[in-house]
Structures are given as structure tokens and as C-alpha cells.
TIBASE-631810 format. One line per field, with one value per residue (C-alpha): x, y, z. Coordinates in Angstrom, 1 decimal. Each point is the difference from the previous one (the first is absolute). Example, Ala and Ser with C-alpha at 12.3 -4.5 7.8 and 13.67 -1.06 7.14 Angstrom:
2
east: 12.3/1.4
north: -4.5/3.4
up: 7.8/-0.7
***
This chain:
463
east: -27.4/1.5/-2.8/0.4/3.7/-0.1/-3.1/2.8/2.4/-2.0/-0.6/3.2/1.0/-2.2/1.0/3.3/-0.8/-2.2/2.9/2.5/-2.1/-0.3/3.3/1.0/1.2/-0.3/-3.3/-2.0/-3.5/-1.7/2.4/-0.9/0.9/-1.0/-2.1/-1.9/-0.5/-4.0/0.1/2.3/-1.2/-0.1/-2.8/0.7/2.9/0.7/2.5/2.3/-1.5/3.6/-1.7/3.1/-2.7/-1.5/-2.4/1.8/1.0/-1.5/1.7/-0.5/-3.7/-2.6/-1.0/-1.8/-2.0/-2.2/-3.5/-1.1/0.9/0.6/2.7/0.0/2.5/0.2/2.4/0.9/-0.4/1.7/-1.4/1.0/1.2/-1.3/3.4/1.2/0.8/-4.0/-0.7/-1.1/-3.5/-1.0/-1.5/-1.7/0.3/-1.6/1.1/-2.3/-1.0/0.0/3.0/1.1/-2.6/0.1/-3.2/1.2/2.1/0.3/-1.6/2.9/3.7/0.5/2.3/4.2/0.4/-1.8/-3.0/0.2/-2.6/-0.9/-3.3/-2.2/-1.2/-3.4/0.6/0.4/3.0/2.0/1.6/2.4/0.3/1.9/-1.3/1.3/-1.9/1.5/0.3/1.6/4.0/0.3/2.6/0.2/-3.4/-3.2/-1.6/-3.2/0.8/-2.9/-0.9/-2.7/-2.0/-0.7/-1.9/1.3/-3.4/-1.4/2.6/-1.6/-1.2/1.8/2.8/-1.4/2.5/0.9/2.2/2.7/-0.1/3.4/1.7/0.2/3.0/0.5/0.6/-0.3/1.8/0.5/2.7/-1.8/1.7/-3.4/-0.1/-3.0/-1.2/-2.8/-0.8/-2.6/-1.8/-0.4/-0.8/2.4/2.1/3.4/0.7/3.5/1.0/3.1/-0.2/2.0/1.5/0.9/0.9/-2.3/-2.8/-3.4/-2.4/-3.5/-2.1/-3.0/-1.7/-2.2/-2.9/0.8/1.1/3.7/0.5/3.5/2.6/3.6/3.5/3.2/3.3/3.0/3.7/-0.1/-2.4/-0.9/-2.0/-1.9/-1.2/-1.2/-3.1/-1.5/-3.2/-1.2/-2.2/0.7/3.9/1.1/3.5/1.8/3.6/1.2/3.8/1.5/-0.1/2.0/2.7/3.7/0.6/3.9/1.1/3.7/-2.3/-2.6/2.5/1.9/-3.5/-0.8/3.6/-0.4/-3.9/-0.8/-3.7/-1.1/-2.6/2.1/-2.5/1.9/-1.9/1.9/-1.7/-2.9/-2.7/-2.8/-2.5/-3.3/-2.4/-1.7/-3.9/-0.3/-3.5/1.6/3.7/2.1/3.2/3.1/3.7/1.5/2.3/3.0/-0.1/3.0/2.1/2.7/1.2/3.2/1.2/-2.7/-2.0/-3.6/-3.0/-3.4/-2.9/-1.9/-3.0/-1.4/-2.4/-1.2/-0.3/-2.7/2.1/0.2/3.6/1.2/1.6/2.5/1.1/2.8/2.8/3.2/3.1/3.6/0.5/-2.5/2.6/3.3/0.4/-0.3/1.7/3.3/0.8/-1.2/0.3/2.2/0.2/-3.6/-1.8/-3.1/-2.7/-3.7/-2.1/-3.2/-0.6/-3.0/-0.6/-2.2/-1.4/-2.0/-1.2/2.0/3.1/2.1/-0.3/1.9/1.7/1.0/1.4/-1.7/2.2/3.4/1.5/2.8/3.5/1.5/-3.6/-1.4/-1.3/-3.5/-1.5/-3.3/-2.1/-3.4/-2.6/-2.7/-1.5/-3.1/-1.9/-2.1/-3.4/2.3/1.9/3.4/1.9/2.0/2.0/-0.4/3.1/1.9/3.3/2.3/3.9/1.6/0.0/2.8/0.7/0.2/-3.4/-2.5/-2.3/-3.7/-2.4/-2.6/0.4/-2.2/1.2/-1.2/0.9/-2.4/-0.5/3.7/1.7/4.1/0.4/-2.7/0.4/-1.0/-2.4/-0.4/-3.2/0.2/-1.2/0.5/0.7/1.3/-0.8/2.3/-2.2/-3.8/-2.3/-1.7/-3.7/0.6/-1.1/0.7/-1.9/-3.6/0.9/0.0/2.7/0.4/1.6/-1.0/2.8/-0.8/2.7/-0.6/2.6/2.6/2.6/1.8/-2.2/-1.1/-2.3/-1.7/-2.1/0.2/-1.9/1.1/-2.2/2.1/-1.4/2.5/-0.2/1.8/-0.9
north: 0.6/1.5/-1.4/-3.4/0.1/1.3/-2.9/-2.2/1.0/0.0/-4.1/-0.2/1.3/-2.1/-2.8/0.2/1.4/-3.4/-1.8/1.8/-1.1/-3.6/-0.3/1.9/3.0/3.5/0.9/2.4/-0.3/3.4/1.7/1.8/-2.0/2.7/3.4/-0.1/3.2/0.0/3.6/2.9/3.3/3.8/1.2/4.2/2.4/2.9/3.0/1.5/2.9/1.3/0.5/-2.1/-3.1/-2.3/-2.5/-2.6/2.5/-1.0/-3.3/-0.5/0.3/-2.5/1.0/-3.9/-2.1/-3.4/-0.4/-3.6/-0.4/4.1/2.0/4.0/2.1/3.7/1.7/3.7/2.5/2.9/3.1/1.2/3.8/-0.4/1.6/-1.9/-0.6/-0.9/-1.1/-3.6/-1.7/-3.4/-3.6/-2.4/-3.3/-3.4/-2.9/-3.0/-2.6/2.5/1.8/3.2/3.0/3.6/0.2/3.8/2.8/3.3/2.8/2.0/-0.2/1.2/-2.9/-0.1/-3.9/-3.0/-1.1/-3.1/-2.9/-2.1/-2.6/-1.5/-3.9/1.4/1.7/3.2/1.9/3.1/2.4/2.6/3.4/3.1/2.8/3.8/2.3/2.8/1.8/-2.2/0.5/0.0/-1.5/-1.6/1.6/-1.6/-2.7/-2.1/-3.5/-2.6/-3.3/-1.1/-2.8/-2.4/-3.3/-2.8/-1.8/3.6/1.3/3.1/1.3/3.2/0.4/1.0/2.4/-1.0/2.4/-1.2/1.9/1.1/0.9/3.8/2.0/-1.4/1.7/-2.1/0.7/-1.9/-0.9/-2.9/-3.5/-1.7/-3.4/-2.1/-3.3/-2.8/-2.5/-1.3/-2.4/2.2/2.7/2.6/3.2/1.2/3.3/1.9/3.4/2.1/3.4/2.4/1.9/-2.3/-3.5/-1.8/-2.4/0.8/-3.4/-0.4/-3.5/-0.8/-2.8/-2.9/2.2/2.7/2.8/1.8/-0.8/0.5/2.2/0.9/0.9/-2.2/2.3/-1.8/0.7/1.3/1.0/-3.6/-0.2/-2.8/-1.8/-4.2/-0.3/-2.9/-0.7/-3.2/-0.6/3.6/-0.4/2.5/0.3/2.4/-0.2/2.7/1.8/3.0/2.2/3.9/1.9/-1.4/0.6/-0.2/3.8/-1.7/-2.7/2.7/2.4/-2.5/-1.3/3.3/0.8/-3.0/-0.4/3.7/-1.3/1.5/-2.5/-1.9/-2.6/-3.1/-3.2/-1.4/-1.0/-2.2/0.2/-2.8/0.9/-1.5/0.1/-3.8/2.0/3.3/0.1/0.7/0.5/2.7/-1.4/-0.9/2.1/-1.0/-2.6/0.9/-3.1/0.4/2.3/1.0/3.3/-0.6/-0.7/2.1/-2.6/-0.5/-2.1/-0.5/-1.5/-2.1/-2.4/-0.5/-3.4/-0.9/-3.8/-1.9/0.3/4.0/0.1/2.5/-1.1/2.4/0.6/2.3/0.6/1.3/1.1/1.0/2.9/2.0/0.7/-0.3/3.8/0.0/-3.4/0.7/3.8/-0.9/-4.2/-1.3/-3.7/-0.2/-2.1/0.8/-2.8/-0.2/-2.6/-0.5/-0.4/-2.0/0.7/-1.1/2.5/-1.2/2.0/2.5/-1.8/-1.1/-4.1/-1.2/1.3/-1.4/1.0/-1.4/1.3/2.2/0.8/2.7/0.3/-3.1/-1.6/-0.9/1.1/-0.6/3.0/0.3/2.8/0.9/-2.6/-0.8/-2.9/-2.1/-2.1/-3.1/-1.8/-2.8/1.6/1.0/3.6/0.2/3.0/1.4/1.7/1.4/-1.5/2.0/0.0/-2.5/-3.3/-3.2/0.6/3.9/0.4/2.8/-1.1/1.5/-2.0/-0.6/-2.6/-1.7/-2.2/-1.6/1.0/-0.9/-2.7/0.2/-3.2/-0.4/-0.1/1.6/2.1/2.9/-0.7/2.1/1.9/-0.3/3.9/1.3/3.4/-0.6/2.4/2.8/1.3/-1.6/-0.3/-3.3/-1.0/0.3/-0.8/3.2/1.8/-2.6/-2.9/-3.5/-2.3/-1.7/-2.7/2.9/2.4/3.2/2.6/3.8/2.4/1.1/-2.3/2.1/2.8/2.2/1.3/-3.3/-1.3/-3.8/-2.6/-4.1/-3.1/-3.1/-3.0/-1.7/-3.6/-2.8/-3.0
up: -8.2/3.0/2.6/-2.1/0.4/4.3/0.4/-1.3/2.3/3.1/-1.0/-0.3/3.0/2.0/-1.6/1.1/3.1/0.3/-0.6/1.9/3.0/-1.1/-0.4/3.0/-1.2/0.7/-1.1/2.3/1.1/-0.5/-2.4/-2.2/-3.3/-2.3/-0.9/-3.2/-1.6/-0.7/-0.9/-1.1/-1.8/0.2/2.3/-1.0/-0.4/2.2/-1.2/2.4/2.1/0.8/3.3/2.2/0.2/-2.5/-0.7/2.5/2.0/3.2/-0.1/4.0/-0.6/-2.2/-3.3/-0.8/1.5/-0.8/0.7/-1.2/-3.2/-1.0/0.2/0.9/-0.3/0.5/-2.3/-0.7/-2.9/-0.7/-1.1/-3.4/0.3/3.8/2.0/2.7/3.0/0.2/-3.9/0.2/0.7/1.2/-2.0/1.0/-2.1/0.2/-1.9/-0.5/-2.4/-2.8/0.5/1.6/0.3/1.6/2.3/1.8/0.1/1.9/-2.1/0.5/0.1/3.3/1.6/-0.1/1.6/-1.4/2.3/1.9/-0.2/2.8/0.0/3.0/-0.4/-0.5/-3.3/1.3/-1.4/1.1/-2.2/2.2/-1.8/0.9/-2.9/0.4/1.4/-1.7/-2.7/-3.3/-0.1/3.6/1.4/3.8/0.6/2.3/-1.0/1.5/0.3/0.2/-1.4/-2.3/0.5/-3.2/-0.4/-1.9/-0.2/-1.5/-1.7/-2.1/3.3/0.9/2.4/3.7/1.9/3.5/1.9/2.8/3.2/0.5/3.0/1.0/-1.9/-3.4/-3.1/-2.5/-3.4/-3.8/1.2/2.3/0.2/0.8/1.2/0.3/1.4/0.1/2.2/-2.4/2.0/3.3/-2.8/1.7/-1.5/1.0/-2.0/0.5/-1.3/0.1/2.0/-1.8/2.7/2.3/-2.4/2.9/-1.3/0.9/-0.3/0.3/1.1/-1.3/1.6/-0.9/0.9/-2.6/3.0/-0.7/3.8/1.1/-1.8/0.7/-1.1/-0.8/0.9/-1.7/0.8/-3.4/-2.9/-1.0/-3.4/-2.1/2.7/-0.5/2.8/1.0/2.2/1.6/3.0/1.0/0.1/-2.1/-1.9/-1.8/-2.1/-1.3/-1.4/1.2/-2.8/0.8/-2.2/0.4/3.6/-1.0/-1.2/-1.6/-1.9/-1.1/-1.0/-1.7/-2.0/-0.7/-1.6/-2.3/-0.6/-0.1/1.7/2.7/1.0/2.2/2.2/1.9/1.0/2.5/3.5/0.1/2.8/0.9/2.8/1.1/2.5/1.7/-0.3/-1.9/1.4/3.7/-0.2/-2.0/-2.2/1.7/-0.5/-3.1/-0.6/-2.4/-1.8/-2.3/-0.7/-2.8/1.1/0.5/-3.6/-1.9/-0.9/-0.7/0.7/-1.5/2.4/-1.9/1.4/3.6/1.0/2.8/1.4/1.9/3.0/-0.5/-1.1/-2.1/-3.0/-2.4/-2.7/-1.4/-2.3/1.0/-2.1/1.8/-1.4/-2.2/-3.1/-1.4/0.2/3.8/0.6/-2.6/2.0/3.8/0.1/-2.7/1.8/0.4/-2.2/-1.7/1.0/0.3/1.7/0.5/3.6/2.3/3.7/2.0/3.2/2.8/2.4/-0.7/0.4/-3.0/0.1/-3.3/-3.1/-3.2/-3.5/-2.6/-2.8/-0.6/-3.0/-1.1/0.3/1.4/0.8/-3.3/-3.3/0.7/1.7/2.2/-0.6/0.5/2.3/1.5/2.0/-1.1/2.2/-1.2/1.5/0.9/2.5/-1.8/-0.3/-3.2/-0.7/-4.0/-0.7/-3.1/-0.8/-2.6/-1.1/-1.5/-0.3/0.7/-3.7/0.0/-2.0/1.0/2.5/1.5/1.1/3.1/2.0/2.7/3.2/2.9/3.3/2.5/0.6/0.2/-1.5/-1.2/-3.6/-1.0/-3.4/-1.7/-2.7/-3.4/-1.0/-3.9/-0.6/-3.7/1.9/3.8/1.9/2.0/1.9/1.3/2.3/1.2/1.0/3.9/3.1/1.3/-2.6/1.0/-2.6/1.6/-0.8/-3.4/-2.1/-2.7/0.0/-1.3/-1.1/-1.2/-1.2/-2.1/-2.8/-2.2/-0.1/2.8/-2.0/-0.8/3.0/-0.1/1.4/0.5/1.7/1.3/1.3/2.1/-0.6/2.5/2.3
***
């Protein structure tokens, strides 16, 4: 009944956008006129490892991609009586005409982050793992980070361990932040990993030849964590959020006095670098591309594409001031507001910027949260976003959302995913992460539950 019922509405909409055009109205070419929900069920569950990550965790790095018609998704485990920090393993998941199935998993639980997925155009996929070393209930000890090389065309076939070469001087902890990219066509790797003394990023390159042929190290102003990387035609690109203990000793103290926690991590400062050819040149100095410092406030990076022309496009979500406990004792005439923010970075120069959404005090009741872009086969960028607070009649309101915004056209709106369980928090079938661009929208992650794994197909339908 509901396909019946969103068919219906997709006629309807281009019925009137049909007549809207006739008639010399408003109507859009190439706007999305609505997302029909083909799919929606739970894929697995995951407990809480208590570890300080989580099954979606690594939110700057891909956990799903699209080959063809399937789906895999890698999704974590945890360990039942297994202490932490290192207490989880990895899954490997396909999901095709019949369903969802588990094809692998690590034999052990040796792993404290989820373990990113990216795919080549070939087949080939790339699962990056980061188990412990050491002995179980150790905590910030050594860990041997690698990939492992899957094939969607043979998928019972056994992972294949490929190790980066690293530049000299890393220690490498569970603690590692990985990031990972594919250029899927040129069928190239870009793998990024936290050193734990410095906070620097090493990175590794593996070409189209198979050879780990240039490393090197990213030194940010600050310790910069959960990084979004992107690879095309060699230009690599790397987003990522400043991510330290309150740098402020009256806010800490004053937290501390009122919270009693002493984990006390800001996100604040947001840093985009890139490099024209990571086959030749090393990554430029960092550009601060936002900041909130100045009131306490916080921001989440939260997508990264790349255009034809080699732009870099952004995505992020920024709130004034992080809570009412900082804002009501240190700025009691600053309002509490979060937007959702675009930018655009060419070159390594800042070329546009644009809020998509605010909500909060004085700016709305409808609140951005989490996002992501999706690009389709047609040429479009849409951005898939969660909208929650209230609505113009002050009833409760969550739901995801999708809109246009390249092209870029005036009056374009917002259009509602009808999900029986919106999701908070989700991943997307990315380009990034090898998946090529889709009228198929494909969303993984977490409604209600963050113990339920979820899993949603949307075909956008439009002129």
C-alpha cells in the first residue's frame, strides 16, 4: 500500500508539474518531484561496546557501497564478555534479490572502530581493518592496520590482506581515525591513519598498478579526527574536524563543576586540504574552513564530492553554541542555532558558500541535523538531510528530507522521504567510497535504535 500510495504521488506530481509548465508557472525542469521508498528493513543489531566508538562511528569514512544491483555494507559486532577498548569484530553483508546475508567476519574480536568499505568499478572491494595487536583488555595499544581485498562477482572467496606502506615514524594505535578513498574507475586507494603521538595523518597511495607508491604525513594546526577523503584523477582531498579537550580552562572547569565528566572533547575548527596529483605532489597547509571558537560552539563535518571540474564541494553542520549550560553562564544573548552549511573549495581557495537550513532560537522550529550528499547518473547533487523539531502547528517533527542543489535553480524545495523510521544518523552509497552516481538512493544506519542497524532504497523519481 505504501509503494501504491508514493507511485500515486509521483503521477501526481508530474501532473502538476506538467501543468505548471503549460500554464506558465513555476514548475522546475530536473527537480526532484519525489523519493519513493522501495525498501526499508533491519539489516542486524549491534550492542554497545562501551569502547567511546560504535557501529557508525566512523561517520567520515564509507561503511556502504552499490555494485550493480547489490548492496554491501560492513557493519560491527561486539564481543560478548570481550573487554574493551579492543572488543568488536568486523561484517561483511551483501544484500541482493533475496534479502540481506552475512558472507564474512573477522575470526576474532580484535578491532575497537568499525571498518570502512570502499569498492573499485571492477568488483573489487576493500575492507580497511585496524585489529590489536596486543593482548585482549588492552587499552591504546599497537595495532597493524591493512585492508582486505573482497570480490563482489565471488563473494564466498576469502578476504586477501594488502598492507599500506606507511611513511617512516608512525605508531599506530585503536585509537586510529582512518579514512579511505576510491577512485573507482582509475582503480586507485587513498588510505589515512591517525599517528598517536603526534595527531598528524599518515596516508598511503596505491596506484592503478597495484604499487603503495607514495606515502606521507598531514600535520594539522590541531588534532583533526574523522576525516571525509575523496580521490579523482589523482587530486586528492581531505575534510576533517578539529577534535582536542576544551582548550578553555573557565569553560572546562565550569563543565566539570556541573557535569561531573571528565571527558571533555570540543569540535570547533574545521580543516579542508588537498593536493592537484597525490602521485607527485604532497597536500597543501590546511585551510580553517570554519570556525566556532569564539562562543563554544560546535560543528560536525559531514560529506565531501568532488565535481567534473575538480571542485570540492562540502558539507557541514554548524550550531552557535554547543549547549544551554555553556551559552546561559558565558553568552546569555547568544542564540542557540544550527545550520547546515554548503561550501564550495576550488583550488584550495574558498569560491561560494550557502546555508541550506537554520533552525533554533529565533530561526525556526525546524532543525537540520545529520547529511549527506547523493549524486545521480543525470548529473544532479542532492543533499539527504534530517529535519527534526517542531512543526508550524507545534507538533513533534523528525523526518529526512531530500533537495536539489546543483543544478542550482530559485524555489526549489525540500522534498520528504516517507520512512516508517527516519533515520538520525546514516551513511549513503557514495562516490567517494567507489559507487557511481544513482537515481537509486541508498541509505544505512540508525532510527530509533542504535542498536538496530537499518537499511532504506529510494528511487528518485522526476522529469
Amino acid at each position: 500500500m505504501r509503494r501504491f500510495i508514493a507511485s500515486f504521488r509521483a503521477v501526481l506530481a508530474t501532473l502538476v508539474a506538467l501543468s505548471g509548465l503549460l500554464q506558465g508557472g513555476k514548475a522546475v525542469a530536473g527537480e526532484v518531484l519525489s523519493a519513493v521508498v522501495e525498501a526499508e528493513e533491519a539489516v542486524t543489531t549491534c550492542a554497545s561496546p562501551n569502547n567511546g566508538a560504535g557501529p557508525l562511528w566512523c561517520y567520515g569514512a564509507p561503511l556502504l557501497v552499490r555494485q550493480g544491483d547489490e548492496v554491501f555494507a560492513s557493519i560491527m559486532e561486539t564481543g560478548e564478555g570481550v573487554p574493551p577498548l579492543c572488543n568488536t569484530r568486523w561484517r561483511l553483508f551483501r544484500r541482493s534479490g533475496d534479502g540481506w546475508k552475512l558472507l564474512h567476519h573477522a575470526q576474532a574480536f580484535r578491532e575497537r572502530e568499525p571498518c570502512p568499505l570502499v569498492a573499485f568499478a571492477d568488483g573489487r572491494l576493500f575492507l580497511s581493518t585496524n585489529p590489536s595487536t596486543q593482548p585482549r583488555g588492552t587499552k591504546y595499544g599497537a595495532c597493524d592496520p591493512h585492508l582486505l581485498r573482497f570480490s563482489a562477482s565471488d563473494p564466498d572467496r576469502e578476504g586477501e590482506p594488502l598492507r599500506p606502506t606507511w611513511a617512516d615514524g608512525a605508531t599506530f594505535t585503536d585509537h586510529s581515525y582512518r579514512g579511505i578513498a576510491a577512485d573507482a574507475a582509475r582503480g586507485e586507494l587513498l588510505a589515512l591513519n591517525i599517528d598517536a603521538r603526534t595527531g598528524n595523518y599518515f596516508w598511503g597511495f596505491r596506484n592503478d598498478s597495484g604499487q603503495w607508491s607514495r606515502q606521507g604525513r598531514i600535520a594539522f594546526s590541531i588534532r583533526a579526527c574523522y576525516p571525509q577523503v575523496a580521490l579523482k584523477d589523482r587530486a586528492a582531498h581531505v575534510l576533517a574536524i578539529g577534535d582536542i579537550v576544551e582548550p578553555n580552562e573557565q569553560w572546562r572547569q565550569y563543565k566539570y563543576e556541573k557535569t561531573k565528566r571528565n571527558w571533555d572533547y570540543v569540535f570547533r575548527r574545521l580543516f579542508y586540504t588537498w593536493t592537484p596529483d597525490i602521485a607527485r605532489a604532497d597536500f597543501a597547509g590546511p585551510l580553517e574552513l570554519d570556525t566556532v571558537e569564539a562562543t563554544a560552539g560546535h560543528i560536525s563535518n559531514l560529506d565531501l564530492w568532488i565535481d567534473r571540474r575538480g571542485s570540492a564541494h562540502l558539507l557541514y553542520l554548524k550550531r552557535s553554541v554547543a549547549s544551554a549550560l555553556l551559552r546561559d553562564r558565558f553568552f546569555p544573548d547568544e542564540p542557540i542555532v544550527t545550520s547546515l552549511e554548503y561550501a564550495v573549495v576550488s583550488k584550495g581557495q574558498v569560491v561560494s558558500r550557502r546555508t541550506l537550513l537554520n533552525g533554533g532560537e529565533g530561526a525556526g522550529s525546524e532543525i537540520p541535523g545529520f547529511a549527506r550528499f547523493h549524486a545521480t547518473d543525470d548529473g544532479r547533487l542532492f543533499v539527504v538531510f534530517l529535519c527534526h523539531g517542531t512543526t508550524a502547528e507545534g507538533k513533534p517533527l523528525s523526518e529526512n528530507r531530500i533537495l536539489q542543489i546543483l543544478p542550482h535553480r530559485e524555489g526549489l524545495r525540500p522534498v520528504t522521504i516517507d520512512l516508517q523510521e527516519p533515520f538520525r544518523t546514516f551513511f549513503t552509497a557514495a562516490e567517494r567510497g567507489g559507487s557511481k552516481p544513482s537515481r537509486i538512493l541508498d541509505l544505512f544506519g540508525t532510527a530509533g535504535s542504535g542498536t538496530v542497524l537499518r537499511y532504506a532504497r529510494v528511487r528518485l523519481e522526476g522529469m
